[in-house]
Steps between C-alpha positions, in 0.01 A plus 500: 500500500150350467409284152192715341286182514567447931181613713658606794792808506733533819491865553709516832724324751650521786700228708689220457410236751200687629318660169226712450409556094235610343361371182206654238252276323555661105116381467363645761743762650473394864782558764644130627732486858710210541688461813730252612705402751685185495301237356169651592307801302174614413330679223222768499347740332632904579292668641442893545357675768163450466543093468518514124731366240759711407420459110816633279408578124633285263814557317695384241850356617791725294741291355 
């Protein structure tokens, strides 16, 4: 469960070794991927299918 005060919430996951997640900025609302494979991964912004970030309104966490 995310602390109120962190900027970054993990909204899904997949994977163990090889992991895909995606995490929301609470400031701004944008879609994160992560992926990673081994010791490697990479992080970008999620796009939709016009090229632009997927933006996901803000939202309080429920406790």
């Amino acid at each position: 469960m995310a602390k109120k005060e962190d900027r970054f919430v993990r909204t899904y996951g997949q994977g163990v070794l090889d992991t895909v997640e995606i995490f929301v900025d609470r400031e701004t609302g944008v879609n994160y991927l992560f992926r990673s494979a081994g010791n490697a991964g990479g992080l970008t912004p999620l796009l939709d299918r016009e090229g632009r970030p997927v933006i996901t309104t803000v939202f309080e966490e429920e406790e």
